[in-house]
Every structure is written in C-alpha cells, then in structure tokens.
C-alpha positions as semicolon CSV with decimal commas, in nm:
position;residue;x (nm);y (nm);z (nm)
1;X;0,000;0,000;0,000
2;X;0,273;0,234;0,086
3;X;0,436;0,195;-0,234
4;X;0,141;0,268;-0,425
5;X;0,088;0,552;-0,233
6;X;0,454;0,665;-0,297
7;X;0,402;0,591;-0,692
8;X;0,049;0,832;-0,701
9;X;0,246;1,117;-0,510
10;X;0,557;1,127;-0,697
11;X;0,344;1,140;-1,004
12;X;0,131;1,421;-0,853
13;X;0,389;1,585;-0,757
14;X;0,567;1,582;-1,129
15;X;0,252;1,676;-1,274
16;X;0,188;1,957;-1,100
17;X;0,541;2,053;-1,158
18;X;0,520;2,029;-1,533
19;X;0,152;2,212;-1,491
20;X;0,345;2,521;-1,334
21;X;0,606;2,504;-1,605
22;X;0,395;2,503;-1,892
23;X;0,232;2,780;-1,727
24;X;0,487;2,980;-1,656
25;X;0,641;2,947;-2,029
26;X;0,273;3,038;-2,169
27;X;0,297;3,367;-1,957
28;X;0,647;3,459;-2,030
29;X;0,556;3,446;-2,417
30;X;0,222;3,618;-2,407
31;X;0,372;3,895;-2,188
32;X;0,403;4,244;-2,338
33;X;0,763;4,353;-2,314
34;X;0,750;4,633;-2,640
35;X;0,788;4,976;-2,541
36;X;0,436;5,116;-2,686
37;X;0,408;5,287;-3,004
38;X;0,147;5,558;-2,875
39;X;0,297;5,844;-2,992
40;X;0,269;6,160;-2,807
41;X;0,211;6,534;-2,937
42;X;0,556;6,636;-2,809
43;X;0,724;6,304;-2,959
44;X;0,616;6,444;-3,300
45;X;0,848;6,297;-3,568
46;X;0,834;6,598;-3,769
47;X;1,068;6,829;-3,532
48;X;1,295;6,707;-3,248
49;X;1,610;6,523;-3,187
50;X;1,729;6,171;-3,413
51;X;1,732;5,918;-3,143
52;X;1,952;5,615;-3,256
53;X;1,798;5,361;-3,014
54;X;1,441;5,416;-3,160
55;X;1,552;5,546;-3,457
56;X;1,326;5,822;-3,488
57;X;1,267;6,182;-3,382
58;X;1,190;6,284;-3,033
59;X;1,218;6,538;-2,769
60;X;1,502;6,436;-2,659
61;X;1,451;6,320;-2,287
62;X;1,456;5,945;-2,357
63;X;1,679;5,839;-2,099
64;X;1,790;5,488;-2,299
65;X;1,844;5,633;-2,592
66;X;2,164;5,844;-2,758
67;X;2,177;6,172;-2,981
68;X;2,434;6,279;-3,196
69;X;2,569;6,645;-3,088
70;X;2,498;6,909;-3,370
C-alpha cells in the first residue's frame, strides 16, 4: 500500500510541476515587453532630436536612448 501511495504522489507531484512550467512558459511568451508605439504630441516625428535607439525623432529626454551632438 505504501508503495502505491509513494508511486500516485511522486506522479502528482511531477505533474503539478510540469503544470506550473507550462504555465509559466505560456505567460512569459504572451507577456508584453515592447515599449508602446502611442505616440505623443511632443514626440512628433516631424521636429525634435534623431534618437539612434528608436531610430526616430523625439524630444530628446529618452533616458535609454543616444543623440548625436549638432
């Protein structure tokens, strides 16, 4: 009996561990990690500063990014 009941948990116990895995990958792939593309009215990409991280024009106060000196 004891060895049964050793069998049923062990297998319990690696289902539930592959459960949380799968989980935990299906979360990690659907998560949003893009910066978002909502452009605002001072990010305007007619006037501003060439960010090279973005590669576009912005005010200037992106704190990841780098700008050429003029």
């Amino acid at each position: 009996m004891k060895k049964s009941f050793d069998k049923i948990s062990r297998m319990v116990l690696a289902l539930v561990t592959v459960s949380f895995g799968l989980v935990r990958n299906l979360l990690a792939a659907f998560s949003d990690t893009d910066e978002p593309n909502d452009r605002q009215l001072h990010d305007a990409s007619i006037i501003g500063e060439y960010n090279h991280r973005t590669g576009r024009l912005d005010a200037g106060n992106d704190p990841y990014g780098w700008y050429d000196d003029d």
